[in-house]
Structures are given as C-alpha cells and as structure tokens.
C-alpha positions in Angstrom: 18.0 249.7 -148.9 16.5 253.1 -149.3 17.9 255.7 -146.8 17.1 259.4 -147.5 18.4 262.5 -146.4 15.6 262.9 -144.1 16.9 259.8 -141.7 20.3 261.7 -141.6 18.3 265.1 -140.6 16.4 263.1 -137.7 19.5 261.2 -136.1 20.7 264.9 -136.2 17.5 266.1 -134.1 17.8 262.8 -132.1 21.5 263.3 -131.3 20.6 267.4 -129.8 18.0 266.6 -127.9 20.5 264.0 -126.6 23.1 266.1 -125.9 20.6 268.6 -124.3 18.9 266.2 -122.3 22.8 264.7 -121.3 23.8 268.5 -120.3 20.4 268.5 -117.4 21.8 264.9 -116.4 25.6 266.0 -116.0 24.9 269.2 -115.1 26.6 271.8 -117.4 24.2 274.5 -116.7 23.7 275.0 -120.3 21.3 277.9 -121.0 17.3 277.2 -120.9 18.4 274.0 -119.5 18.3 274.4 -115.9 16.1 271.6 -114.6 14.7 267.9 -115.2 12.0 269.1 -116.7 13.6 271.4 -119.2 15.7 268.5 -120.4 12.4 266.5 -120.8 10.8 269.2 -122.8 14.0 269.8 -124.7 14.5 265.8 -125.7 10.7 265.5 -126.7 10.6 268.6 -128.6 13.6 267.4 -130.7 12.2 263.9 -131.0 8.8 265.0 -131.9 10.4 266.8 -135.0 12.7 263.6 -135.9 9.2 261.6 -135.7 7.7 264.0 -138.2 11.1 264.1 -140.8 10.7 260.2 -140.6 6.7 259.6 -140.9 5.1 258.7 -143.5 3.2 261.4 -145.9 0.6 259.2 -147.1 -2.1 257.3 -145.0 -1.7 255.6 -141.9 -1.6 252.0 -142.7 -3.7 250.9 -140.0 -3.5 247.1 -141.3 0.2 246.6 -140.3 0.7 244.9 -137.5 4.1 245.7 -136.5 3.4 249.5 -137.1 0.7 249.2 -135.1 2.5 247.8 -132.2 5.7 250.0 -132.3 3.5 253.1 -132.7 1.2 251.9 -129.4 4.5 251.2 -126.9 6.5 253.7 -128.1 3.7 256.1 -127.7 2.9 254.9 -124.4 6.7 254.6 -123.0 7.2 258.4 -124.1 3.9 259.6 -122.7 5.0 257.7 -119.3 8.3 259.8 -119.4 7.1 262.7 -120.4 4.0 263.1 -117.8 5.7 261.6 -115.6 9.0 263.7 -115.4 7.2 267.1 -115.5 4.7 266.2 -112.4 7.9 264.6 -110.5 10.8 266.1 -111.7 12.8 262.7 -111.4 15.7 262.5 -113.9 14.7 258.8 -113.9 12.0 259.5 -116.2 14.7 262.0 -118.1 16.7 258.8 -118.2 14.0 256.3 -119.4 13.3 259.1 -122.5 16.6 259.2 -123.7 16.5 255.5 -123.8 13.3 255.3 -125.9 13.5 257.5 -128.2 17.4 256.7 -130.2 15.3 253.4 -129.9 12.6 254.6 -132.0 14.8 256.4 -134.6 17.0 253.5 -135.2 13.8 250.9 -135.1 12.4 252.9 -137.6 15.6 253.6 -139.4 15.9 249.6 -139.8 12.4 249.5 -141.3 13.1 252.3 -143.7 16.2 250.3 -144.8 14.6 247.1 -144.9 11.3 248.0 -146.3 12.7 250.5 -149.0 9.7 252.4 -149.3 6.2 252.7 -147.2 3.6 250.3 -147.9 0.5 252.4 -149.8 -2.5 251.4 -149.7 -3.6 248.6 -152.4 -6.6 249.6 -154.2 -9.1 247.2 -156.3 -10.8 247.7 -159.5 -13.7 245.7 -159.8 
C-alpha cells in the first residue's frame, strides 16, 4: 500500500468541486455559481486538477489494459457531461458528473493502493 500525500490533496480538490457543484444543485446562490453550467465548469475544473496530482509523471503505459479502459470511459462519460450540460444546461448532466468523477478518484485511489507504485516501462539489453 503506497498512498501519498498527493491522493489526500486530490480527494480535497474532488470534495470542492463537490461541494460547489452541490451548492448549483441545492441552490445556495453561492458566488460565481449561479447556473448549471457554472457548477459543470466548477466540478471539472477541480477534477481536472485532482486528475493531474494523481497521474502518472513518467510515460503513458499504453500496454495496460485496464488503464486503457478506465482512461477511454471515464474520458468519454465526463466529455458526455461536460458538452452536454453547457449546450443544455440540464442539471442531469451536472448530476451524472458528480457521479463520475469521486468514481475516478477513488478507482484510481484503489489502484494506487493496490499497485504501490506505477508500472515503468521495462527496457531490454541485448
């Protein structure tokens, strides 16, 4: 197991742009926030700087499978949200993004706490 402080830092960033995105959906006209679309914005900002804390600095591993994957849905289920709830403005969307991306932290929490490090690349000598 192999937690840093950087997984503490981006369950931090995760849980504001929750409670931004929670202040659009309950309405407590908090300031910037008066819309759908600012809570999208808000949410995605703050999860796109938890993705960065918990990404890893050295190559993509394009080999592994189960990155692969995670990184294509995920991707694909916030891009979905995100488009989505600034053309139309629907809190559903708001609602589907603040589903996917505690999701993401805590899937990729797991695998940091699993893995204990990120795979590197293995390099042969001939």
């Amino acid at each position: 197991m192999r937690l840093t402080w950087k997984d503490v830092l981006s369950l931090a960033l995760v849980l504001v742009g929750l409670a931004l995105a929670l202040s659009v959906m309950q309405g407590w006209n908090w300031p910037l926030l008066g819309g759908v679309r600012e809570g999208i914005i808000a949410l995605a900002v703050f999860g796109f700087g938890a993705h960065l804390l918990g990404a890893p600095r050295e190559k993509f591993y394009w080999t592994d499978p189960y990155g692969l994957l995670l990184v294509l849905v995920v991707v694909a289920a916030m891009a979905v949200a995100i488009v989505g709830g600034l053309i139309s403005g629907s809190s559903q969307f708001l609602l589907v993004l603040m589903i996917v991306t505690p999701a993401l932290w805590v899937i990729a929490t797991f695998r940091h706490a699993v893995e204990g490090r990120t795979p590197t690349a293995h390099v042969t000598t001939a």
